[in-house]
VOBA-1610 file (N, C-alpha, C; in pm, whole numbers, padded with zeros to 5 digits, always signed):
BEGIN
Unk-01495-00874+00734Unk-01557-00741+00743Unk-01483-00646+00650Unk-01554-00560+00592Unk-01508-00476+00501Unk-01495-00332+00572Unk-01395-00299+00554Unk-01374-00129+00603Unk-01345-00033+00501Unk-01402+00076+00482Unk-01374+00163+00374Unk-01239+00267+00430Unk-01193+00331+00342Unk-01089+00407+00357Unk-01103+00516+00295Unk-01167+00648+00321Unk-01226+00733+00252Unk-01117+00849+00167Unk-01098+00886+00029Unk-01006+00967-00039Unk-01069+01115-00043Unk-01046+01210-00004Unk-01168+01353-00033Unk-01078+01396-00150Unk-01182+01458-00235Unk-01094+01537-00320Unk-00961+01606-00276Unk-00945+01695-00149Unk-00848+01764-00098Unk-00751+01739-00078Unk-00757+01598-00037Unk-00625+01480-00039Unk-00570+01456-00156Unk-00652+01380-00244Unk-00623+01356-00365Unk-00533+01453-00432Unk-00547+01587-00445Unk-00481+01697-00477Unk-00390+01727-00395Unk-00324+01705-00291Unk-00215+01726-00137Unk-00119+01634-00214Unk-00168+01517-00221Unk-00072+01427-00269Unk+00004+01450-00399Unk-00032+01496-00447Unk+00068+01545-00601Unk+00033+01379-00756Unk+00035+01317-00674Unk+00056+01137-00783Unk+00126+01125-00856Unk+00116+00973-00803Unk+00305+00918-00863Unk+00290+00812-00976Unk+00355+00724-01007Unk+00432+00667-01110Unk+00393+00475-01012Unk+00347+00413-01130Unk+00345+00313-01121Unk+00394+00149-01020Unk+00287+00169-00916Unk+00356+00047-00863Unk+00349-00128-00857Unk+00306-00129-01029Unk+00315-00268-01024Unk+00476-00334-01026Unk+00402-00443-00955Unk+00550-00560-00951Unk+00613-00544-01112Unk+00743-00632-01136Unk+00751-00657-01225Unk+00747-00800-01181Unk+00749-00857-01395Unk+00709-00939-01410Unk+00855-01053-01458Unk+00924-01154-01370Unk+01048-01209-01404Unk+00992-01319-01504Unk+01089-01373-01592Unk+01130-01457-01652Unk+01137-01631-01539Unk+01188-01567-01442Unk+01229-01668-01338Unk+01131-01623-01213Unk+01154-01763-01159Unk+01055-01747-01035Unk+01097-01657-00932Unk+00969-01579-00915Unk+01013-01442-00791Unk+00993-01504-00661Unk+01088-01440-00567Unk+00989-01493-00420Unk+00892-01445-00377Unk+00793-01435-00435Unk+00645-01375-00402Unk+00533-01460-00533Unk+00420-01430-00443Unk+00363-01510-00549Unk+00196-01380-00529Unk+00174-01391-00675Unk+00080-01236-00673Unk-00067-01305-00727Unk-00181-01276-00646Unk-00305-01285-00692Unk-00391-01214-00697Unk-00468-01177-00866Unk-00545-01076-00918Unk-00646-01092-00925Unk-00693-00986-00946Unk-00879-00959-00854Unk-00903-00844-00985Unk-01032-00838-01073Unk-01115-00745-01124Unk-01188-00612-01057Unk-01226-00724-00921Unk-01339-00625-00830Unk-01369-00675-00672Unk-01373-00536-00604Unk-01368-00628-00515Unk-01427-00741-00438Unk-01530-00771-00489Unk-01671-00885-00497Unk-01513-00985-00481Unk-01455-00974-00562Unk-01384-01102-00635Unk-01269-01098-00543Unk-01207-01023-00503Unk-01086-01020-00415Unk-01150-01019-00279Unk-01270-01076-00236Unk-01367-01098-00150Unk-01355-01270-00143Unk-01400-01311-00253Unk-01442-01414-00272Unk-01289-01504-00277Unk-01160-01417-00262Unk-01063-01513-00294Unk-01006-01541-00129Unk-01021-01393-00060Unk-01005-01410+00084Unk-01061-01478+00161Unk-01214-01500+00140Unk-01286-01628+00181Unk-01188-01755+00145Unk-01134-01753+00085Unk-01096-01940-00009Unk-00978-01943+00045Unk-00905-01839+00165Unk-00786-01881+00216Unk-00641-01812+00189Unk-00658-01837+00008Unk-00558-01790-00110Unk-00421-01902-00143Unk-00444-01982-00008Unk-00304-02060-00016Unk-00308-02253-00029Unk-00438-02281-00119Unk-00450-02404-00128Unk-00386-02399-00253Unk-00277-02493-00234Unk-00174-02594-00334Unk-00016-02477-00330Unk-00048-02371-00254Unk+00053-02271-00229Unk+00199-02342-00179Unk+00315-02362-00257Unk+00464-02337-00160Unk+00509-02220-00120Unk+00539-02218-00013Unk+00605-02108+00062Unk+00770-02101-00005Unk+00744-01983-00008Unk+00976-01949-00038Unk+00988-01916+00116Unk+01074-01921+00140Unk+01116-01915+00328Unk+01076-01753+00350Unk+01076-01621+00259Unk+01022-01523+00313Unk+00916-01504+00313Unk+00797-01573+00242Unk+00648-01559+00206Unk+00617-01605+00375Unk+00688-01741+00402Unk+00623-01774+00510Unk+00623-01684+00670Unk+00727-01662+00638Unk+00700-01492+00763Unk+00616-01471+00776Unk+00557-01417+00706Unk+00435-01311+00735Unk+00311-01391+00653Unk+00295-01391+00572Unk+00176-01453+00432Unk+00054-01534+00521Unk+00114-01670+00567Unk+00040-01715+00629Unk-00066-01686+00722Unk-00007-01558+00831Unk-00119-01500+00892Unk-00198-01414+00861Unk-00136-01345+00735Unk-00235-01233+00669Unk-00309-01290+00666Unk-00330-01408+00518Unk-00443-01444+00448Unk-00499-01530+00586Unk-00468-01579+00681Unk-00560-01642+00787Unk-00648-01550+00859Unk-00615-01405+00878Unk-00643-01309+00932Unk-00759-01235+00853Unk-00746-01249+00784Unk-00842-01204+00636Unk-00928-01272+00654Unk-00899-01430+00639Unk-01026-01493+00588Unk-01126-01514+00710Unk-01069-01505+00865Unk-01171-01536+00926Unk-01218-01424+01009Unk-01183-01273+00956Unk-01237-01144+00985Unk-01150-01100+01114Unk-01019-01171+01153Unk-00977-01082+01276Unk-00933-00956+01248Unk-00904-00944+01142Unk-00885-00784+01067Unk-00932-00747+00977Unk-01007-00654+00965Unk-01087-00583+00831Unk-01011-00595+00722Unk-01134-00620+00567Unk-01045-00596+00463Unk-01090-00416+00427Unk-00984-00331+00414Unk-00959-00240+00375Unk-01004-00155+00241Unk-01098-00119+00194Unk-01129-00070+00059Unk-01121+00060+00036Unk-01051+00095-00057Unk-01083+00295-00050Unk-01195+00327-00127Unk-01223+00473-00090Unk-01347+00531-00138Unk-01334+00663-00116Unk-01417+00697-00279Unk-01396+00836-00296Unk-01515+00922-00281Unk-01514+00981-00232Unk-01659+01074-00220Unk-01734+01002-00182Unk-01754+00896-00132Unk-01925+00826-00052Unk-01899+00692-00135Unk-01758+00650-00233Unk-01808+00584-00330Unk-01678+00515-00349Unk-01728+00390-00369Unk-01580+00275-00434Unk-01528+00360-00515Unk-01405+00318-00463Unk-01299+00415-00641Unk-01315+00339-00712Unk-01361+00430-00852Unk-01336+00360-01010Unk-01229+00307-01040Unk-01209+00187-01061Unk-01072+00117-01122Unk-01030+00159-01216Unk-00932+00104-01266Unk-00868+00182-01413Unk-00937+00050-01528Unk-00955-00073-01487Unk-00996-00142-01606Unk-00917-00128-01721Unk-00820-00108-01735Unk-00704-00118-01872Unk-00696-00256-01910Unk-00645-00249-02005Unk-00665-00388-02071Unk-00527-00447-02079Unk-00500-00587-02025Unk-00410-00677-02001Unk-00374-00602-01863Unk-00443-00541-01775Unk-00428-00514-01656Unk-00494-00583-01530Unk-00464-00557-01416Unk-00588-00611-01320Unk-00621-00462-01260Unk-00712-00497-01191Unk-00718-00387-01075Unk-00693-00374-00951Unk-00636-00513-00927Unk-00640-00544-00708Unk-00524-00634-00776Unk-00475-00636-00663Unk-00379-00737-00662Unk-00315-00750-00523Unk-00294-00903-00469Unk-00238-00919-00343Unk-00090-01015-00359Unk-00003-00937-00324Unk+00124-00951-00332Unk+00185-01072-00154Unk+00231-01135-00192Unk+00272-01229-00102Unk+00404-01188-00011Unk+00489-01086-00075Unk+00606-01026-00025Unk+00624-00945-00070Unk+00567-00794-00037Unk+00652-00705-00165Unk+00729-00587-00045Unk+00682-00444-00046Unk+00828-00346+00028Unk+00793-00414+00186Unk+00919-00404+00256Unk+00969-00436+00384Unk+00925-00605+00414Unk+00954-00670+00266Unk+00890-00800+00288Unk+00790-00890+00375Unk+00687-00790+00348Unk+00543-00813+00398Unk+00428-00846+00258Unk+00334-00869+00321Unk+00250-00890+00222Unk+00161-00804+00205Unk+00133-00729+00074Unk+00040-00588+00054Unk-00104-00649-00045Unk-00213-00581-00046Unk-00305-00545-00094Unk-00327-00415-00165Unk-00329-00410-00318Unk-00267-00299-00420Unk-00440-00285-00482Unk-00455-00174-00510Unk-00568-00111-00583Unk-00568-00013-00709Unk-00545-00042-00800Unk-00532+00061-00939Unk-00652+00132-01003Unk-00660+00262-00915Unk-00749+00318-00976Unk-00771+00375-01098Unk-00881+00464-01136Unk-00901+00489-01295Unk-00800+00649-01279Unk-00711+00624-01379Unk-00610+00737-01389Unk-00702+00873-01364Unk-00807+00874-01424Unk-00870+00996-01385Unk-00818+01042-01248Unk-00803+01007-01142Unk-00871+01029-01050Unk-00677+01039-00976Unk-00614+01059-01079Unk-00416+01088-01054Unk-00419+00996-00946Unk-00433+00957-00904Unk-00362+00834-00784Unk-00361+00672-00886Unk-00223+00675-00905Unk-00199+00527-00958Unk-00181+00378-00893Unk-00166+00402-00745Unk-00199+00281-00668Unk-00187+00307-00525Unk-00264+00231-00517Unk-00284+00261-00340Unk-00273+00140-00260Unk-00181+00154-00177Unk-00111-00031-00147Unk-00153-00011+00006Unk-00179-00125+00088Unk-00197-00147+00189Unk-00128-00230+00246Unk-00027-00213+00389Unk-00003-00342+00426Unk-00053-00349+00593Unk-00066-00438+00648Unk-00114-00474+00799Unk+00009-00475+00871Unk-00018-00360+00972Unk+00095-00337+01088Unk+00121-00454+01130Unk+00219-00501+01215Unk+00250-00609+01326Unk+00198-00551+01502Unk+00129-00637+01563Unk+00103-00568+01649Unk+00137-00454+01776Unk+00315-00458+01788Unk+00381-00393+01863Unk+00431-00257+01786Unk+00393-00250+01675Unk+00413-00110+01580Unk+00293-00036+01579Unk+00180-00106+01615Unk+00065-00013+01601Unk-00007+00094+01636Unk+00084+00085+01805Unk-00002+00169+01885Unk+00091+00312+01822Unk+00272+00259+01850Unk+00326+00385+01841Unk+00309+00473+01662Unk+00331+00384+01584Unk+00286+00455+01456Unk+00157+00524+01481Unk+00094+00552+01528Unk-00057+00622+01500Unk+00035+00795+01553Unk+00127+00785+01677Unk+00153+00930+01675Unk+00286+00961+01679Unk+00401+00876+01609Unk+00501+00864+01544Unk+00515+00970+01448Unk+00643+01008+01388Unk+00589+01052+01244Unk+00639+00967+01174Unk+00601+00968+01032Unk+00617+00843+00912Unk+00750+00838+00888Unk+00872+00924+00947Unk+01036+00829+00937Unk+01024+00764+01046Unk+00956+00754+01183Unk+00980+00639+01252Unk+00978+00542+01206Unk+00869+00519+01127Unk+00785+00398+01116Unk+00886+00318+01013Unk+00945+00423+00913Unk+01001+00343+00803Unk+01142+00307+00875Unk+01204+00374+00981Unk+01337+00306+01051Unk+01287+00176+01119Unk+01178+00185+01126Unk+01141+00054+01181Unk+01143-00084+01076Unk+01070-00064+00997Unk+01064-00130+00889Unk+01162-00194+00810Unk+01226-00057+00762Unk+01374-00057+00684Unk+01462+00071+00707Unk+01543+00018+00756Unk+01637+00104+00846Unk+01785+00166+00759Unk+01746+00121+00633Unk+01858+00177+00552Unk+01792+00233+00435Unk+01650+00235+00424Unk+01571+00285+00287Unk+01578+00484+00298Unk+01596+00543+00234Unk+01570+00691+00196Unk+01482+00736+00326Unk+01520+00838+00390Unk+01434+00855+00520Unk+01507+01039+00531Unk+01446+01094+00625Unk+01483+01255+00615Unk+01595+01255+00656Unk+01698+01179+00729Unk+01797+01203+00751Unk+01900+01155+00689Unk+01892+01085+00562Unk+01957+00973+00440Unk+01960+01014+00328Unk+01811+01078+00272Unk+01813+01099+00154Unk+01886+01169+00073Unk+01985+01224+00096Unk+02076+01293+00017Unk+02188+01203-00038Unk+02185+01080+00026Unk+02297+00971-00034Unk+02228+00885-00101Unk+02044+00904-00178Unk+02073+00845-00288Unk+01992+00929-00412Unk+02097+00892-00508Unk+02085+01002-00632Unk+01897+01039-00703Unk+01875+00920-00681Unk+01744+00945-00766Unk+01625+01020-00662Unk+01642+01052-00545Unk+01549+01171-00450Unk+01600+01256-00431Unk+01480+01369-00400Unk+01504+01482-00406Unk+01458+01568-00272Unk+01356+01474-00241Unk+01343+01510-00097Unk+01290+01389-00046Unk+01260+01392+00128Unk+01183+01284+00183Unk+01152+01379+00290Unk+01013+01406+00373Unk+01003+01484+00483Unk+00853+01373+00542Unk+00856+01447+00659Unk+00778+01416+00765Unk+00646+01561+00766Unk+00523+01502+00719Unk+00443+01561+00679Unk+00305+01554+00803Unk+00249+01701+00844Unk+00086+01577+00881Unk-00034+01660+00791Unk-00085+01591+00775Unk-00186+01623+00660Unk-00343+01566+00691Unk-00451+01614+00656Unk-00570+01632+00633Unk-00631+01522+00542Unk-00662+01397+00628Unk-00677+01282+00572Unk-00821+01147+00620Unk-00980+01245+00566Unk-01031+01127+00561Unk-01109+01175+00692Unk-01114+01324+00755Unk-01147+01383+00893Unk-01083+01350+00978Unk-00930+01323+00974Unk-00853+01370+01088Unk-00706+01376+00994Unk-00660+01387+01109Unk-00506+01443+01068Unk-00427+01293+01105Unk-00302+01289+00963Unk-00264+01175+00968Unk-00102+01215+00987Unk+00003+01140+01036Unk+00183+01122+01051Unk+00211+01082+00893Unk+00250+01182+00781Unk+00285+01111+00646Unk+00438+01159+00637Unk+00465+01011+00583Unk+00627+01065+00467Unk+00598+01054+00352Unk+00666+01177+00304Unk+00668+01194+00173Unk+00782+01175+00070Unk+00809+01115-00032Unk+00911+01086-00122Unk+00926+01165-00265Unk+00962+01268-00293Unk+00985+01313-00436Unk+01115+01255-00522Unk+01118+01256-00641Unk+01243+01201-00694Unk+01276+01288-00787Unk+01375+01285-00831Unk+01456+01400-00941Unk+01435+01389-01060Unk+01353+01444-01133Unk+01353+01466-01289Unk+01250+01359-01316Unk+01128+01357-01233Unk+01018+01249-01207Unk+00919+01312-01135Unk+00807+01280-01166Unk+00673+01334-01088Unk+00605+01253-01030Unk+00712+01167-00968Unk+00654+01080-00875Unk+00673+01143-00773Unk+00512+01106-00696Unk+00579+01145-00507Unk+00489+01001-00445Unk+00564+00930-00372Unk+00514+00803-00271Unk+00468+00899-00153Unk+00356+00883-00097Unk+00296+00871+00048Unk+00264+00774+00159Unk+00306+00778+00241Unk+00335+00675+00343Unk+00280+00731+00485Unk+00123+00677+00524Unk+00065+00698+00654Unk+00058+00592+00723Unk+00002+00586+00887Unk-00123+00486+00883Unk-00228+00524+00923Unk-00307+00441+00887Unk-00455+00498+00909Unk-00491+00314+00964Unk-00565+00359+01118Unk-00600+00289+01242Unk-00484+00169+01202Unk-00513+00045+01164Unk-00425-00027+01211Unk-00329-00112+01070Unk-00359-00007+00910Unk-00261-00032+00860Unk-00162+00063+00796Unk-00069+00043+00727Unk+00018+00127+00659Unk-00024+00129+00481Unk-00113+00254+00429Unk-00097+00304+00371Unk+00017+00368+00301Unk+00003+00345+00140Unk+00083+00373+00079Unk+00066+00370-00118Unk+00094+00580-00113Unk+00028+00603-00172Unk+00112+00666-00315Unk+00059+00637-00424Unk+00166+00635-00539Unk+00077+00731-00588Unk+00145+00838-00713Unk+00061+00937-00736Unk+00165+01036-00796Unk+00077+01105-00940Unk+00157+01195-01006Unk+00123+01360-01020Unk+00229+01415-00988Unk+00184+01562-00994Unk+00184+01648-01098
//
């Protein structure tokens, strides 16, 4: 089942937009293993197929990976799509780029679902990952440093961020998101116009890259 995730202009502009969150790309084998999608027809058609025939697991993929993509493919959890105004977001379509991409392990070593929209539209990626079920209920009226002490308990959070050099702030935000009001953290960094956004919306964690 497909669920949309609606962006209003108003948001779009709240958020400020940040700075690039593709993986990088090693020389050597990463522990994650990343699969790219054009559209989402196609990152449709890969969740149907499982994603993990002829797949080895690295011992952290298998944590979590396995039940995503099982969870996916046989609809116990919606796949997630954003939309802007009534309407799929325009991808960016750059060239030697993708536009979707599903990451096998990436922040709090979980597995995310990434969307690169068309720069027009200042939001440079919009990552999704699927709560665990005992985080779900309380994240909905948490605010967004709970969620990340939960997660990662030593990452930049409102009461940390001054011990590391490259932020400038981190706060606990609620904001106007989609017709209701959402629990966000926010991340600025120093001498950078990046700001990360971090909600959830019903039962995943949003996360939102974007330049101001």
């Amino acid at each position: 089942m497909k669920k949309i995730i609606s962006f209003c202009a108003a948001v779009v502009l709240l958020f400020g937009l940040s700075g690039n969150a593709a993986l990088p790309v090693s020389a050597t084998t990463p522990p994650y293993t990343i699969f790219h999608y054009d559209t989402v027809d196609g990152l449709i058609g890969g969740l149907a197929s499982g994603l993990r025939a002829g797949m080895h697991f690295t011992e952290e993929e298998a944590r979590h990976f396995p039940v995503f993509a099982e969870n996916l493919k046989d609809g116990t959890v919606p796949l997630y799509v954003p939309y802007h105004q009534g309407e799929e977001i325009p991808f960016s379509n750059r060239e030697g780029w993708y536009n979707i991409e599903i990451c096998s392990s990436y922040l709090y070593s979980r597995p995310w679902i990434s969307y690169y929209p068309d720069r027009q539209t200042n939001i440079i990626a919009i990552d999704i990952m699927y709560l665990d079920e005992e985080l779900k209920a309380e994240a909905q009226e948490k605010p967004g440093s709970w969620l990340r002490k939960q997660l990662a308990p030593n990452s930049p959070n409102v009461d940390n961020y001054r011990d590391f050099a490259s932020i400038s702030l981190v706060s606990d935000v609620r904001m106007p998101f989609a017709g209701r009001t959402v629990n966000a953290l926010t991340v600025h960094y120093r001498g950078d116009p990046k700001t990360d956004t971090f909600f959830v919306y019903d039962d995943v964690l949003v996360y939102i890259v974007s330049l101001g």
